[in-house]
N, CA, C and O of each residue as an XYZ file, in Angstrom:
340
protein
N      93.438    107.225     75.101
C      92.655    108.427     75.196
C      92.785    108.997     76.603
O      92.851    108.402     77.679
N      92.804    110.152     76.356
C      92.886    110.806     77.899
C      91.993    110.429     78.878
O      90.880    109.960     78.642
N      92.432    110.612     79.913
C      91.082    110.209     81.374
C      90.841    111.632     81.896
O      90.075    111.856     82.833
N      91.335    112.316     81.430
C      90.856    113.822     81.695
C      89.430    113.995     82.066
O      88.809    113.359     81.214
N      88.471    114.606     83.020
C      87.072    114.482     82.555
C      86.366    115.445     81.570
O      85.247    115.310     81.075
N      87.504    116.725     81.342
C      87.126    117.499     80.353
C      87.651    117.232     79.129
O      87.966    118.084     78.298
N      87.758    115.904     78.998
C      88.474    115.197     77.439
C      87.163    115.064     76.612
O      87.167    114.429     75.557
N      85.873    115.754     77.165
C      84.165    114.813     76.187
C      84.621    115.258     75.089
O      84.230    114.470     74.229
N      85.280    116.141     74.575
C      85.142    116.312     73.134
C      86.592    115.477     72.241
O      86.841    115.522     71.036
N      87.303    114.804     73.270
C      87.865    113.948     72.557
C      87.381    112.324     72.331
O      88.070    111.423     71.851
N      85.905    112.235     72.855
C      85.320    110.924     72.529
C      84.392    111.196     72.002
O      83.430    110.576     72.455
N      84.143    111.891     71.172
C      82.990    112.293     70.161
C      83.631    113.202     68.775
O      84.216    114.285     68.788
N      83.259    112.264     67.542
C      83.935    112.957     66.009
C      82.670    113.365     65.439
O      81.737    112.777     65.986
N      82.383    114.014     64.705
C      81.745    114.598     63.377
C      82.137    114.275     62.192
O      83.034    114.951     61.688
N      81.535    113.112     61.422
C      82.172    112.656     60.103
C      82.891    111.501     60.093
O      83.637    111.254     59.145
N      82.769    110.730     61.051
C      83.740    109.428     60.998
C      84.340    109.414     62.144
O      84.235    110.375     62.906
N      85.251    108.050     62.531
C      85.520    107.735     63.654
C      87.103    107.859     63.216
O      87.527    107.589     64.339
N      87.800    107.976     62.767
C      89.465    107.640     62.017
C      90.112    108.093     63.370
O      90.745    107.284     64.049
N      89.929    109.522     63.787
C      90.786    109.808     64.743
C      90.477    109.541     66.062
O      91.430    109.576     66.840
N      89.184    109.234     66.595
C      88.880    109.185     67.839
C      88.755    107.370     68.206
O      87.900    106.961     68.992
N      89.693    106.471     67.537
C      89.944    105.406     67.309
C      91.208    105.087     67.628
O      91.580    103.964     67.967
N      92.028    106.261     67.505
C      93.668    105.905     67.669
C      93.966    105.927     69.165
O      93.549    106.796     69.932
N      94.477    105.230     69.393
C      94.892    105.258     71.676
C      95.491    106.654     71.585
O      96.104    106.897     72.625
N      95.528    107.544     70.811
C      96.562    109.149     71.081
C      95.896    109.395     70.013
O      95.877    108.487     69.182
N      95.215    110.566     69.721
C      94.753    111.047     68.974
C      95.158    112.277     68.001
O      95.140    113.344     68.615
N      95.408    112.360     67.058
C      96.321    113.586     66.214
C      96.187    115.024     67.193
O      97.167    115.725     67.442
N      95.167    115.241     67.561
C      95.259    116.629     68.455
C      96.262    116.821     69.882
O      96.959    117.745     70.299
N      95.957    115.523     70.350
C      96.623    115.232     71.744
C      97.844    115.545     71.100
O      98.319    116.679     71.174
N      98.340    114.707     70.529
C      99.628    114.685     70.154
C     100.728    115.984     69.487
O     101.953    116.044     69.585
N      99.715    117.008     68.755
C      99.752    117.802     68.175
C     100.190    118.741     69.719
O     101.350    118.966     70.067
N      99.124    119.115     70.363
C      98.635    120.095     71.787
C      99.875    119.848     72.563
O     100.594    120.783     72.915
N     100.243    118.132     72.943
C     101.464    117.748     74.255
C     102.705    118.074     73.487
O     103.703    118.311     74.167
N     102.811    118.126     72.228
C     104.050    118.549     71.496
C     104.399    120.380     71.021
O     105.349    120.791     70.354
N     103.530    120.999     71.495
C     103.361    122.440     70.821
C     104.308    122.017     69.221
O     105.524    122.180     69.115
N     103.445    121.489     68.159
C     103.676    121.515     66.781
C     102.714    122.403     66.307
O     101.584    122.422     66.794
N     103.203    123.457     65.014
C     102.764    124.091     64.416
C     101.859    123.885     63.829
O     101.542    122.706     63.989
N     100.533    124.918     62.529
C      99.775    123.951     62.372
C      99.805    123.101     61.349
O      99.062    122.158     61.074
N     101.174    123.733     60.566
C     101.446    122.787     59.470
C     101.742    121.524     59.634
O     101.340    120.656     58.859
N     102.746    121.203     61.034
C     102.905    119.950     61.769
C     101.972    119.448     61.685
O     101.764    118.646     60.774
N     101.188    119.707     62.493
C      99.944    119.048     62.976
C      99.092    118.834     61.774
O      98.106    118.209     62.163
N      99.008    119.068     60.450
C      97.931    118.984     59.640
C      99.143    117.435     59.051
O      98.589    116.396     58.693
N     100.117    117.492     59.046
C     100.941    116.433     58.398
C     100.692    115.008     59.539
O     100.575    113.817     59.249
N     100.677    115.540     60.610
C     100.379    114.697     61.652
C      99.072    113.709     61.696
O      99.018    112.527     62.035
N      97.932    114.678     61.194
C      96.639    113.756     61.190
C      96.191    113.564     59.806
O      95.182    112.860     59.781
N      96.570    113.927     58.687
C      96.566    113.385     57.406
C      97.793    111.690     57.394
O      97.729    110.898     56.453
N      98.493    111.535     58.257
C      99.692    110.927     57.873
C      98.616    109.610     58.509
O      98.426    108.548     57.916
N      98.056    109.961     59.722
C      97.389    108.823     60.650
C      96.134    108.510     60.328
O      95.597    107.533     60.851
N      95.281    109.540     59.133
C      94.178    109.134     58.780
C      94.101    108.578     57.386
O      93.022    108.145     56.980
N      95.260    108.558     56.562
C      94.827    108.524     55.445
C      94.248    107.206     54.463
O      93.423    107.202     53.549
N      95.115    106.031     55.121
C      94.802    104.332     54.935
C      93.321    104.403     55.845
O      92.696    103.359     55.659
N      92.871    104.993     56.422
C      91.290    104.704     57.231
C      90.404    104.665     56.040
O      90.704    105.231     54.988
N      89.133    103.884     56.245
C      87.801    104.312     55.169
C      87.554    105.701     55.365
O      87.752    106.266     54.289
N      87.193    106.555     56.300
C      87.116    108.245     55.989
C      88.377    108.751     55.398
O      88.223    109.631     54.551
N      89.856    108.306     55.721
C      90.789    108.913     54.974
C      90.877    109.136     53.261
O      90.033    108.647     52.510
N      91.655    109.685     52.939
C      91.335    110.211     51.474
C      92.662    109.779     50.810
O      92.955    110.273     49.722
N      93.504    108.859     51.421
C      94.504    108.217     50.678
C      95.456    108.772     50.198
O      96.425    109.227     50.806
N      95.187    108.780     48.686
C      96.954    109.314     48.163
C      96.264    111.231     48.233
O      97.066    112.107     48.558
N      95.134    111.524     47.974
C      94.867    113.337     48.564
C      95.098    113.205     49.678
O      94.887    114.273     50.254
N      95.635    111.984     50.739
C      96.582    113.031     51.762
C      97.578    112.790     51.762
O      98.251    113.592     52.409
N      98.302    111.723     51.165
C      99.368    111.509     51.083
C      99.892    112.972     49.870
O     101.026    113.395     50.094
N      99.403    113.412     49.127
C      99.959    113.927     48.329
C      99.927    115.387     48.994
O     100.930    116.097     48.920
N      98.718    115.844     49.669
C      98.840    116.617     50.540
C     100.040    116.990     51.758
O     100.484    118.104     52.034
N     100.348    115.833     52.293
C     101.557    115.646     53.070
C     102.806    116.191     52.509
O     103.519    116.960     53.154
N     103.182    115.642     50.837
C     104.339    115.813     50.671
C     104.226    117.492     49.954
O     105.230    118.157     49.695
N     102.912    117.932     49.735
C     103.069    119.637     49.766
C     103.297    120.085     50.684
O     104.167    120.939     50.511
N     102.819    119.962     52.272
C     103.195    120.209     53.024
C     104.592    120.585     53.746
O     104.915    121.439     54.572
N     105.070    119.860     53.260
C     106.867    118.863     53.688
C     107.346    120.048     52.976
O     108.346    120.581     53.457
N     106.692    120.711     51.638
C     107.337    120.875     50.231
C     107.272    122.656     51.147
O     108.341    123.234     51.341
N     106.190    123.186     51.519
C     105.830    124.550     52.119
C     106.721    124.350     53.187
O     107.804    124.809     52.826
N     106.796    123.920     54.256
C     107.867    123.553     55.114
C     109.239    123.733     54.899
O     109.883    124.427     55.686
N     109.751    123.214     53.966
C     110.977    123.066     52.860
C     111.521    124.463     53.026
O     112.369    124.863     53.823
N     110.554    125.407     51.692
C     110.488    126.577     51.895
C     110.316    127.546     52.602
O     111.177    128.423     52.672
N     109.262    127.604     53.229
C     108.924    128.987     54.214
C     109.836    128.560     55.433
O     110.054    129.379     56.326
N     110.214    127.656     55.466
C     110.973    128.079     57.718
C     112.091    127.969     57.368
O     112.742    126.925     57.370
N     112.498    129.182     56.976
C     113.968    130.206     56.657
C     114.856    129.602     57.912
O     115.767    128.928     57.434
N     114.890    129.611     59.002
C     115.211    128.848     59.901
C     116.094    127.377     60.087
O     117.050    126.984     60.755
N     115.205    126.861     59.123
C     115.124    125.454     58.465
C     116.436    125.582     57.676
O     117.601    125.234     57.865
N     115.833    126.156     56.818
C     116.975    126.534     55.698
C     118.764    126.597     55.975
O     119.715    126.115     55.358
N     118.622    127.626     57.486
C     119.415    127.998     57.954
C     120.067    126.829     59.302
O     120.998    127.121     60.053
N     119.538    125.926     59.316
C     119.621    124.853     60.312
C     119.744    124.874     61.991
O     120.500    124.449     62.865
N     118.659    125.551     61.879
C     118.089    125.760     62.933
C     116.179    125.986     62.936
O     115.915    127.133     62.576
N     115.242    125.373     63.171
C     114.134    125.675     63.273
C     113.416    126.323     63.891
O     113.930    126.392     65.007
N     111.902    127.235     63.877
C     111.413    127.588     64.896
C     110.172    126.265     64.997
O     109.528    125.979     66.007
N     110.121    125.895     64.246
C     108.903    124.942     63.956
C     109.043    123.515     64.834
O     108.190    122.636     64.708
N     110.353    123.342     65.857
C     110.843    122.404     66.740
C     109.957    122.639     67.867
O     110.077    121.973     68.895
């Protein structure tokens, strides 16, 4: 977890502890990487979903829609080259 001193709102969750448990937390990781927010929603479904607050195979199955919108929409992608890098 960051030592930042303006990190307080990364040691305090609403609804469970899943993410503010991990030594790097889906946001950090999300924020130090500029990932999109589709990234980033694949990012903290992927790391929460085996937790007791996680929602299991609804995020696992969530994930692979994700992957699936991804697939499709970043024309980019398609074209082999991304903007979503």
């Amino acid at each position: 977890m960051s030592t930042d001193p303006r990190s307080a709102a990364l040691n305090k969750q609403i609804g469970g502890n899943h993410y503010k448990d991990f030594a790097i937390q889906p946001i950090e990781i999300i924020i130090k990487n500029k990932l999109s927010w589709i990234q980033g929603n694949v990012i903290k479904r992927i790391m929460r979903y085996n937790k007791p607050t996680g929602k299991g195979r609804e995020d696992l199955l969530k994930i692979q829609h994700e992957i699936d919108l991804l697939l499709e929409l970043d024309e980019d992608l398609n074209r082999g080259s991304s903007i979503c890098r």
